[in-house]
N, CA, C and O atoms as a printed pandas DataFrame, in Angstrom:
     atom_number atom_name residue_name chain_id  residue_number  x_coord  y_coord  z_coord
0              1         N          UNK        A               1  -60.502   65.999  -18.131
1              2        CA          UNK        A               1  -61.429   65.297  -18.981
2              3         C          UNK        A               1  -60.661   64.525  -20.045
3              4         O          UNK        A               1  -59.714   65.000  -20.671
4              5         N          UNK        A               2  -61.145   63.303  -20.198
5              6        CA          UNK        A               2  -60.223   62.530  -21.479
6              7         C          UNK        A               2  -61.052   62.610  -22.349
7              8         O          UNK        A               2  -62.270   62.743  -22.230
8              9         N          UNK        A               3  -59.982   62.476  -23.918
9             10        CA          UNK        A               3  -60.564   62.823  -25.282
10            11         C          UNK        A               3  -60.394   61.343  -25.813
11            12         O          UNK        A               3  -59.395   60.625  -25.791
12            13         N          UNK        A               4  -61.625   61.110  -26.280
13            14        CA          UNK        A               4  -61.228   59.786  -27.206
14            15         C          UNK        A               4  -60.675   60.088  -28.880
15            16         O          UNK        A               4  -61.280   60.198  -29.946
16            17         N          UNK        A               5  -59.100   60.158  -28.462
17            18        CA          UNK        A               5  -58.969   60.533  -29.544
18            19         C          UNK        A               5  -59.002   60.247  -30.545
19            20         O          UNK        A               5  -58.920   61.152  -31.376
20            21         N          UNK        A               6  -59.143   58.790  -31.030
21            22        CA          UNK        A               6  -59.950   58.047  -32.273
22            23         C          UNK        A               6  -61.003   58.445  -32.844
23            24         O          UNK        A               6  -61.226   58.394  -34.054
24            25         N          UNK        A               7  -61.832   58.935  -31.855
25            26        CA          UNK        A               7  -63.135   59.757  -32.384
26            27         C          UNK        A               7  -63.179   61.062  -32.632
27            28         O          UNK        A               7  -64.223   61.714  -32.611
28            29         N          UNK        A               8  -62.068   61.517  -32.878
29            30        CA          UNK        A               8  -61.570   62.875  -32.546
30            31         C          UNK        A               8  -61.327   63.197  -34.323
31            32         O          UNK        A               8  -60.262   62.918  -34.874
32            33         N          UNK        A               9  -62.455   63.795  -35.026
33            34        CA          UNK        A               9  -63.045   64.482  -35.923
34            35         C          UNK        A               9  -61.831   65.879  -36.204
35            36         O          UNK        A               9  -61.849   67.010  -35.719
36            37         N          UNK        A              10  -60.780   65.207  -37.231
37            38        CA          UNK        A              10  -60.319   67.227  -37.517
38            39         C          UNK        A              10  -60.717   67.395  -38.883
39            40         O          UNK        A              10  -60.595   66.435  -39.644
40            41         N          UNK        A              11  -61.337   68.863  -39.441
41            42        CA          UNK        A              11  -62.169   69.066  -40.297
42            43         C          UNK        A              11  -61.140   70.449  -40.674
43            44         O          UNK        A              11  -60.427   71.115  -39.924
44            45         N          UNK        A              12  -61.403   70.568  -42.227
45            46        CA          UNK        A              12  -60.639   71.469  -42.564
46            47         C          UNK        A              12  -61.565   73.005  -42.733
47            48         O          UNK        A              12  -62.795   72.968  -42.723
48            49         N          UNK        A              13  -60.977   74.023  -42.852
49            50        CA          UNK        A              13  -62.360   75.062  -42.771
50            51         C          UNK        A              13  -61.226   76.104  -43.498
51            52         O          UNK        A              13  -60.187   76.638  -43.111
52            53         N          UNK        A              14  -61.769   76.097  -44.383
53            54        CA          UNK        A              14  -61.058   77.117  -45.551
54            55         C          UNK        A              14  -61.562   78.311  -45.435
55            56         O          UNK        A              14  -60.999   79.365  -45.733
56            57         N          UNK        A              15  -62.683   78.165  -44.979
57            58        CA          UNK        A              15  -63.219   79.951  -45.020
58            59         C          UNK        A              15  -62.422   80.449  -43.559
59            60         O          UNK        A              15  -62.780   81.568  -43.191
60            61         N          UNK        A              16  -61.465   79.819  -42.742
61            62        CA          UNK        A              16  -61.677   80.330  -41.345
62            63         C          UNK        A              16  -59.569   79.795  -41.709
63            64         O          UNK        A              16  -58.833   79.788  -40.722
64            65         N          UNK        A              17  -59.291   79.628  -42.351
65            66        CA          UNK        A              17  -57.867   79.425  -42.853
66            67         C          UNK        A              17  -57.253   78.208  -41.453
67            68         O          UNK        A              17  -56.162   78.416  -40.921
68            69         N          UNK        A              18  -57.922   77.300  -41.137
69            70        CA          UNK        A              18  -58.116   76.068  -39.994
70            71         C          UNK        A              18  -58.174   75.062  -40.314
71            72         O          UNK        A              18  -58.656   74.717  -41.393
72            73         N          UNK        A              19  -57.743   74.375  -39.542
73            74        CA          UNK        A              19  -58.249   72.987  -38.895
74            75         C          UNK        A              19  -58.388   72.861  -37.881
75            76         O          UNK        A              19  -57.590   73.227  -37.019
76            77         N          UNK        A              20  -59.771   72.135  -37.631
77            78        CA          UNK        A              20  -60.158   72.417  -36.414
78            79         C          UNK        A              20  -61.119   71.465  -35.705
79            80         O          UNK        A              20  -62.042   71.190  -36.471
80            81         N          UNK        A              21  -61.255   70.779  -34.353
81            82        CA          UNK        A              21  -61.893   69.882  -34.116
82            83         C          UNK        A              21  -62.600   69.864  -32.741
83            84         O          UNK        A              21  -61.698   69.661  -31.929
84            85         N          UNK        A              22  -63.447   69.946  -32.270
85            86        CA          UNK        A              22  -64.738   70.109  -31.700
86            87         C          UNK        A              22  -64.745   69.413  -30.588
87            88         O          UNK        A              22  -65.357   68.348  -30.511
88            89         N          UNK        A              23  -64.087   69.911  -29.621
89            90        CA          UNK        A              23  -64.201   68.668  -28.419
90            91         C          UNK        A              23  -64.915   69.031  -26.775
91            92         O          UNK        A              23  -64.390   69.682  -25.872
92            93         N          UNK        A              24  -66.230   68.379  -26.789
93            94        CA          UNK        A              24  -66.966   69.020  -25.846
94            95         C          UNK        A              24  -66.999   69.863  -25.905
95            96         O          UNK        A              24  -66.338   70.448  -25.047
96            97         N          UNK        A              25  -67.998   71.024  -27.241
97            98        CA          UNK        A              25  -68.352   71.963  -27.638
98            99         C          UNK        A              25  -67.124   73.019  -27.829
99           100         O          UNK        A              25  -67.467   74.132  -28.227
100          101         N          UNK        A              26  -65.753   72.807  -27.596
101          102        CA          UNK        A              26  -64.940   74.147  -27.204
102          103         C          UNK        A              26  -63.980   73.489  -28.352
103          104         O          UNK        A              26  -63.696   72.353  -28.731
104          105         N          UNK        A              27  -63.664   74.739  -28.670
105          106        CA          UNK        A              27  -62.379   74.335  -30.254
106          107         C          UNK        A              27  -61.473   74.509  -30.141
107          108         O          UNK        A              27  -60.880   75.529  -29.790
108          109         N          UNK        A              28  -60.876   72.766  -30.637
109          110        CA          UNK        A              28  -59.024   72.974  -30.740
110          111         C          UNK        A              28  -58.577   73.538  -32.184
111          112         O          UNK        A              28  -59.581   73.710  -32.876
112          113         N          UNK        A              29  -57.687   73.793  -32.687
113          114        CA          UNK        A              29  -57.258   74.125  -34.084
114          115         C          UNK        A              29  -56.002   74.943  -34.272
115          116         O          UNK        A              29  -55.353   75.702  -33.553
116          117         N          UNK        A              30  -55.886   74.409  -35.769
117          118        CA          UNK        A              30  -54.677   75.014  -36.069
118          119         C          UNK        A              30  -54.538   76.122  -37.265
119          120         O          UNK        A              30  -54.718   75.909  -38.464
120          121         N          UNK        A              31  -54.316   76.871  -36.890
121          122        CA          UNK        A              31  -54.425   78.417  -37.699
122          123         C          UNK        A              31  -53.485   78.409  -38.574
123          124         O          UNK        A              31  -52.368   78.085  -38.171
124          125         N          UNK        A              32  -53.670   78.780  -40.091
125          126        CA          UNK        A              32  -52.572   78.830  -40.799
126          127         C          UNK        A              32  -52.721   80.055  -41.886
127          128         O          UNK        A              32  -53.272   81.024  -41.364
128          129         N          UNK        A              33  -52.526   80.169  -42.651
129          130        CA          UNK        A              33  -52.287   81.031  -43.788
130          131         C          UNK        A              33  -51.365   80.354  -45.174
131          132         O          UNK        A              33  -50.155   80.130  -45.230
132          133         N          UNK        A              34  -52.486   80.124  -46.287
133          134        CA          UNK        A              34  -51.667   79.607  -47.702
134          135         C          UNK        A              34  -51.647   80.981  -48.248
135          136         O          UNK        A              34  -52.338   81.984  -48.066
136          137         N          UNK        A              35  -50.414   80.630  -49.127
137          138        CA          UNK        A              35  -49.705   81.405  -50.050
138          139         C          UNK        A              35  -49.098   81.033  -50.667
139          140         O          UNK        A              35  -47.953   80.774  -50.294
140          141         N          UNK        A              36  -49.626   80.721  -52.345
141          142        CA          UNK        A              36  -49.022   80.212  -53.476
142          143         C          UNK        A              36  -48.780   78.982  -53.258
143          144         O          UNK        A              36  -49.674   78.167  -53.030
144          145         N          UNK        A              37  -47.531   78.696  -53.301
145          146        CA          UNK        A              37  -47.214   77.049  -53.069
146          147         C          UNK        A              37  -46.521   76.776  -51.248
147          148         O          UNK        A              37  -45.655   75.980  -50.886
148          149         N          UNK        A              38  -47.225   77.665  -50.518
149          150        CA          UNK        A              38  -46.378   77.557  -49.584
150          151         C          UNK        A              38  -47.683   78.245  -48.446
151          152         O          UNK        A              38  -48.441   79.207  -48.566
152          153         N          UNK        A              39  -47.440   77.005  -47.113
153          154        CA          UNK        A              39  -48.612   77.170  -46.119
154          155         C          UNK        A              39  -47.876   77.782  -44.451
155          156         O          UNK        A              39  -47.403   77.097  -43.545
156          157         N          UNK        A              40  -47.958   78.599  -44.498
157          158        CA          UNK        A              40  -47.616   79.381  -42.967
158          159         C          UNK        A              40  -48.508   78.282  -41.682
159          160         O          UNK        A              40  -49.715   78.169  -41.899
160          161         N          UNK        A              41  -48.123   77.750  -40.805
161          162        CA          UNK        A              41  -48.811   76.841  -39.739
162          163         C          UNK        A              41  -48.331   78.013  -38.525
163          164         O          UNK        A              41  -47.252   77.972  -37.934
164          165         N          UNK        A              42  -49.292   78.940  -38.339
165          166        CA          UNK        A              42  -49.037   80.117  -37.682
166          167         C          UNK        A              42  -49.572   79.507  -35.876
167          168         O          UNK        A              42  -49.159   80.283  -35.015
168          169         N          UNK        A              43  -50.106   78.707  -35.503
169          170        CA          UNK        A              43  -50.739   78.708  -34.141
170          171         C          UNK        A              43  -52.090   77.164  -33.831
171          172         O          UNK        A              43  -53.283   76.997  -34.081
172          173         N          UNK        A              44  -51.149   76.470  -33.273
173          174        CA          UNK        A              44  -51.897   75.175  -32.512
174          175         C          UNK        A              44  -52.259   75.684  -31.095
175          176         O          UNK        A              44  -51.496   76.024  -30.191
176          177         N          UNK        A              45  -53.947   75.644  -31.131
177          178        CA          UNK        A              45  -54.267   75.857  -29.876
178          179         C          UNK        A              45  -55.290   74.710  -29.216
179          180         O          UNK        A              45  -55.771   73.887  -29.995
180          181         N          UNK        A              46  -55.576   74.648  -28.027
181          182        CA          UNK        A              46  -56.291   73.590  -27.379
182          183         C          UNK        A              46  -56.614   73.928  -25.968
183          184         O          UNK        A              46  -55.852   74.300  -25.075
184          185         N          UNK        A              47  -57.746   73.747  -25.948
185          186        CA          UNK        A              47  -58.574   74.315  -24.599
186          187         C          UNK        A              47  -57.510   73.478  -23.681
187          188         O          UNK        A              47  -56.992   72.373  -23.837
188          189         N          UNK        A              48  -57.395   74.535  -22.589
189          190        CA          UNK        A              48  -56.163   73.503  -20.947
190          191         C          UNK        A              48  -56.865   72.387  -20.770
191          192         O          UNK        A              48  -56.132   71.398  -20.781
192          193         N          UNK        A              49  -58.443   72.055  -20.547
193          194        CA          UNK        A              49  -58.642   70.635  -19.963
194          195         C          UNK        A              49  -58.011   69.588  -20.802
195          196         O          UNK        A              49  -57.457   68.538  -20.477
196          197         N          UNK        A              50  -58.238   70.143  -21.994
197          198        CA          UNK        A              50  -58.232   68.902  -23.232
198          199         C          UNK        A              50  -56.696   68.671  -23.479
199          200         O          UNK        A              50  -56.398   67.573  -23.948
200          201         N          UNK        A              51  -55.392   69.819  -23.149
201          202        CA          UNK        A              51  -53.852   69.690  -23.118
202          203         C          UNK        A              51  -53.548   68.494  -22.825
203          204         O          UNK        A              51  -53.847   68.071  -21.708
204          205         N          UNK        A              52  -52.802   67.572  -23.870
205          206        CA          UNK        A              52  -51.666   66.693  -23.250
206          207         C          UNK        A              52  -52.398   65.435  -23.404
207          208         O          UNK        A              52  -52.218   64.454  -22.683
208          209         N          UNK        A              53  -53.393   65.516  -24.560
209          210        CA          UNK        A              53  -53.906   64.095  -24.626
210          211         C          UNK        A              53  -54.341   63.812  -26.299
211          212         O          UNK        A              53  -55.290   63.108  -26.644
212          213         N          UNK        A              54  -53.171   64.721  -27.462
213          214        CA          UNK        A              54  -52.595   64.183  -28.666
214          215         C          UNK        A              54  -54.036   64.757  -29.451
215          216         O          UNK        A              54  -54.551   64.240  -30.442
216          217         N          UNK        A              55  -54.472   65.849  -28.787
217          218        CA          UNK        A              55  -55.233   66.453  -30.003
218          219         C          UNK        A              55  -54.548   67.269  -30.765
219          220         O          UNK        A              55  -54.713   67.486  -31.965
220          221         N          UNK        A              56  -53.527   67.861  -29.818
221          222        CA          UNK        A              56  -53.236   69.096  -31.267
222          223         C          UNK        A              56  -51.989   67.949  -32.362
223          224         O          UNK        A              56  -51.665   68.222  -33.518
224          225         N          UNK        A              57  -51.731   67.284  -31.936
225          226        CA          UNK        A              57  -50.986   66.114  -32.528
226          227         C          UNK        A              57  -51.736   65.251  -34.162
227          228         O          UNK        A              57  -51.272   64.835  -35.223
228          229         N          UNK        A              58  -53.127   65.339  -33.504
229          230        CA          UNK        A              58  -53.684   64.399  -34.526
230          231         C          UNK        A              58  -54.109   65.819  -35.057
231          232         O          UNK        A              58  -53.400   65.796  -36.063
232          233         N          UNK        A              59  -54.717   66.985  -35.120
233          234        CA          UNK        A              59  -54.641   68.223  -35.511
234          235         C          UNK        A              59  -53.623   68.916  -36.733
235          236         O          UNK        A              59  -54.023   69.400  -37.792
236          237         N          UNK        A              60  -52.242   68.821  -36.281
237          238        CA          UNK        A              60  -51.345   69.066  -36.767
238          239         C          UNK        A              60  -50.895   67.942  -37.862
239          240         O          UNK        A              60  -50.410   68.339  -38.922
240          241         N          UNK        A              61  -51.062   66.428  -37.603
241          242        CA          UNK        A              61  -50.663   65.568  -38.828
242          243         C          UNK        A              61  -51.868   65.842  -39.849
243          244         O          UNK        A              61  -51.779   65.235  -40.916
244          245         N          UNK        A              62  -52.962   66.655  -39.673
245          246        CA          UNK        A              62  -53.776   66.439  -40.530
246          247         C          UNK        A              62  -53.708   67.916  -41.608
247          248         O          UNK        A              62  -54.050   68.029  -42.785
248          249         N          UNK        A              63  -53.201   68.794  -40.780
249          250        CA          UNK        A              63  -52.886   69.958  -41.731
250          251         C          UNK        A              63  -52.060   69.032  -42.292
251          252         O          UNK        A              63  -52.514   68.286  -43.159
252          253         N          UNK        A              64  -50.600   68.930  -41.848
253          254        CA          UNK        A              64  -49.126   68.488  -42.871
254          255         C          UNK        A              64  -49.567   67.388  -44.212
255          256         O          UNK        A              64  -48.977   67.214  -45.279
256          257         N          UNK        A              65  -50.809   66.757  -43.696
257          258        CA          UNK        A              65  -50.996   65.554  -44.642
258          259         C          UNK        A              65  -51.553   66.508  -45.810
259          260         O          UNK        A              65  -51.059   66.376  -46.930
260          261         N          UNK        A              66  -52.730   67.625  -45.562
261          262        CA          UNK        A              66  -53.112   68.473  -46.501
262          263         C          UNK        A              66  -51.715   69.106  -47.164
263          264         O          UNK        A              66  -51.597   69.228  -48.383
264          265         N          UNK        A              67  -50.871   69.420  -46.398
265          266        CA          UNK        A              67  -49.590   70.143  -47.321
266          267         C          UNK        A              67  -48.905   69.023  -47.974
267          268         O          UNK        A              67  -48.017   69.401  -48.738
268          269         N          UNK        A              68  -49.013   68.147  -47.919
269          270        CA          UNK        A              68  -48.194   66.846  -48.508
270          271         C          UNK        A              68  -49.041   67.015  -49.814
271          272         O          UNK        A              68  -48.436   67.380  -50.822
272          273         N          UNK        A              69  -50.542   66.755  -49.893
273          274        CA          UNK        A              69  -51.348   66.251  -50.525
274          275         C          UNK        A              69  -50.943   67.559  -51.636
275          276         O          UNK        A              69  -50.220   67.383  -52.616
276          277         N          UNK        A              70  -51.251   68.218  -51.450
277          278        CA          UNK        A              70  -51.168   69.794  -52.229
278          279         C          UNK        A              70  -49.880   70.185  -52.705
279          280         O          UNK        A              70  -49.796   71.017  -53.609
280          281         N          UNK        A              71  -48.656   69.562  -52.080
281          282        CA          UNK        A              71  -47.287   70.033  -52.468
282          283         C          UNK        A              71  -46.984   70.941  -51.796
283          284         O          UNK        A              71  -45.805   71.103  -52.108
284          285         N          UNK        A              72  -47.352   72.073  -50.674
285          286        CA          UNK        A              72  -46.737   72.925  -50.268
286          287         C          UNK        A              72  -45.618   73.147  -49.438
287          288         O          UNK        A              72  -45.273   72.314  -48.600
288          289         N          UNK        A              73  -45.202   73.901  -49.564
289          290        CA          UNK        A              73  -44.095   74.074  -48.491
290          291         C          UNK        A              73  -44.604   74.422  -47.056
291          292         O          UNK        A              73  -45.399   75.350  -46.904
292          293         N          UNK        A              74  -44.230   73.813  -46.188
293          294        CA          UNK        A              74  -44.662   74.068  -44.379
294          295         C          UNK        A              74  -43.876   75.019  -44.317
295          296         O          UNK        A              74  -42.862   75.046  -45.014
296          297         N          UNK        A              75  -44.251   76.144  -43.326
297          298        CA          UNK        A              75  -43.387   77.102  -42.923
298          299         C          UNK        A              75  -43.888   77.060  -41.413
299          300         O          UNK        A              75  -44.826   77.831  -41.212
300          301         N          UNK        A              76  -43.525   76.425  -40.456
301          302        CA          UNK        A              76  -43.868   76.356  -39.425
302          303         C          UNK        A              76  -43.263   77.123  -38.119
303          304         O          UNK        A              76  -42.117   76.969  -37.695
304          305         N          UNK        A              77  -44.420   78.118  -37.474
305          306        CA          UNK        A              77  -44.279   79.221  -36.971
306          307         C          UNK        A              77  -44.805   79.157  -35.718
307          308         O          UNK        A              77  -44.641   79.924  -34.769
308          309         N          UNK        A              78  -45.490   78.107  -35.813
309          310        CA          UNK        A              78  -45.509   77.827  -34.421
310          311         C          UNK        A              78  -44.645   76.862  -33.822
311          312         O          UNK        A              78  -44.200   75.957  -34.529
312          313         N          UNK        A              79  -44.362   76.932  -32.664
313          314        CA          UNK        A              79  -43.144   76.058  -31.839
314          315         C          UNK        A              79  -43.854   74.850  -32.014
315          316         O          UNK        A              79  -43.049   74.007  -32.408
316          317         N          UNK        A              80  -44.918   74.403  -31.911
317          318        CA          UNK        A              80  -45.466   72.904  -31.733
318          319         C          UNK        A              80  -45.419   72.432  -32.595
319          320         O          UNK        A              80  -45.129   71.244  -32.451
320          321         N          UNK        A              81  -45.637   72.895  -34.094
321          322        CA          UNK        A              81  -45.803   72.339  -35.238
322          323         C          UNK        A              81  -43.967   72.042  -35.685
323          324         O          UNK        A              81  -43.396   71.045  -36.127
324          325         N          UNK        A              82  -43.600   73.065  -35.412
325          326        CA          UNK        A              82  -41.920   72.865  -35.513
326          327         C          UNK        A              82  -41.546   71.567  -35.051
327          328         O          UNK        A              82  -41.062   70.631  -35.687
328          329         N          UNK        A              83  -41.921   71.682  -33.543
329          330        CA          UNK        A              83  -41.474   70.755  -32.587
330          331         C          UNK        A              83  -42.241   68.879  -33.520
331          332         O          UNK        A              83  -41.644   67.803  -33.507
332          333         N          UNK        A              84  -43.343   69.103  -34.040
333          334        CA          UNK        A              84  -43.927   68.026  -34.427
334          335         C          UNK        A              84  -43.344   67.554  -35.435
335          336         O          UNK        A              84  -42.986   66.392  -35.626
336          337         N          UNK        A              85  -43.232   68.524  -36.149
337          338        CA          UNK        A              85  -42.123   67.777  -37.391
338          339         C          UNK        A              85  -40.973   66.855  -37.118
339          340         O          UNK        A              85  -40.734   65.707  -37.491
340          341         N          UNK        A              86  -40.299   67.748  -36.315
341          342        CA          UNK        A              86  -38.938   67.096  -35.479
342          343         C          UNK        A              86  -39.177   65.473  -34.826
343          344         O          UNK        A              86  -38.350   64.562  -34.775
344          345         N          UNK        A              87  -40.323   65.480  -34.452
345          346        CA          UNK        A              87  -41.059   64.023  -33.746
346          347         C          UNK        A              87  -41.192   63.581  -35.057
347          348         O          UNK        A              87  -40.274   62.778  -35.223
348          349         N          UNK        A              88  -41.869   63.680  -36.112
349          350        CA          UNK        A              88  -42.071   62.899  -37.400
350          351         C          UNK        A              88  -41.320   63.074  -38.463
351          352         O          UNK        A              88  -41.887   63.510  -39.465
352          353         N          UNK        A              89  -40.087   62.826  -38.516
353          354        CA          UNK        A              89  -39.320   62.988  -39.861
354          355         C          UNK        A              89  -39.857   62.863  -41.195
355          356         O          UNK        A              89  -39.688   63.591  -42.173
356          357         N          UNK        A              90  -40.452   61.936  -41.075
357          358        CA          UNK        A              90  -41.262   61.838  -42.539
358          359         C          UNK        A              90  -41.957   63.408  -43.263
359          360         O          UNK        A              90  -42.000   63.678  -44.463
360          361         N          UNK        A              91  -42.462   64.290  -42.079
361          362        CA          UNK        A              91  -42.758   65.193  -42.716
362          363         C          UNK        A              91  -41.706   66.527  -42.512
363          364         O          UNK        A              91  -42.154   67.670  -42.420
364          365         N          UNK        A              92  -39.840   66.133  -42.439
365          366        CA          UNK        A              92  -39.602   67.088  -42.535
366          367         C          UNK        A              92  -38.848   67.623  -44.341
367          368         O          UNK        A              92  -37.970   68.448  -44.592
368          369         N          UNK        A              93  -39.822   66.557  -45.459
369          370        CA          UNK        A              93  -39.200   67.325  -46.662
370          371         C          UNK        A              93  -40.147   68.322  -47.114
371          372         O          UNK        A              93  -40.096   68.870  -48.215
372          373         N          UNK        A              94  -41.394   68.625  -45.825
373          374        CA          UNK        A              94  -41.964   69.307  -46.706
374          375         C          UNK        A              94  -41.600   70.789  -45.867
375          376         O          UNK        A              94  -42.305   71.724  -46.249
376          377         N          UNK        A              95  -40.771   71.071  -44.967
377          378        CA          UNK        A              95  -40.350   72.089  -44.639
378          379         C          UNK        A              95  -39.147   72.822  -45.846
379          380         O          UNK        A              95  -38.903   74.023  -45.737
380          381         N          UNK        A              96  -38.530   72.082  -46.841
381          382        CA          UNK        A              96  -37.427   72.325  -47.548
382          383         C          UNK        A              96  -37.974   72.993  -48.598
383          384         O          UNK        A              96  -39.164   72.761  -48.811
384          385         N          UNK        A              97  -37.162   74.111  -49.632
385          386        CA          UNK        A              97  -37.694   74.608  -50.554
386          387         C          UNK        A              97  -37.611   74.111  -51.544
387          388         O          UNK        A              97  -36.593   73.447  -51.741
388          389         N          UNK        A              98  -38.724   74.209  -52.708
389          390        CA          UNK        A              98  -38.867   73.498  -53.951
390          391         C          UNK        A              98  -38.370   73.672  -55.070
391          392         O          UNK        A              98  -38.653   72.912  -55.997
């Protein structure tokens, strides 16, 4: 199934420590945990149909943009989010300590 990913809605959900976005009823998202000045990105997940077509991508720039926005430090614990940084340099000063 293809995702239009332009239309592809990621919403932040503080009570559920997420971001997370709604695609043909089934949820992609990215699980994290804040602490103080510093955000744990513990787990990018995405239903298999929807794999491999830049949701957890647009998912993941939208947490980092929240840690930009906020100042925190990324502590990235999941391999994808690791791996994403590495693809976007721009967000690797927010992996460094403050």
């Amino acid at each position: 199934m293809q995702i239009e990913l332009d239309k592809l809605e990621v919403l932040h959900n503080p009570a559920e420590n997420r971001f997370e976005a709604w695609i043909e009823g089934q949820l992609a998202k990215l699980d994290y945990r804040e602490d103080g000045d510093t955000i744990l990105m513990m787990h990018v997940g995405v239903p298999v149909e929807f794999r491999g077509q830049g949701a957890a991508g647009k998912i993941t720039q939208a947490a980092l943009e929240y840690a930009k926005a906020k100042s925190l430090r990324v502590i990235p614990m999941c391999p994808y989010v690791a791996w994403y940084i590495r693809q976007n340099p721009q967000y690797g000063e927010l992996t460094r300590h403050k």
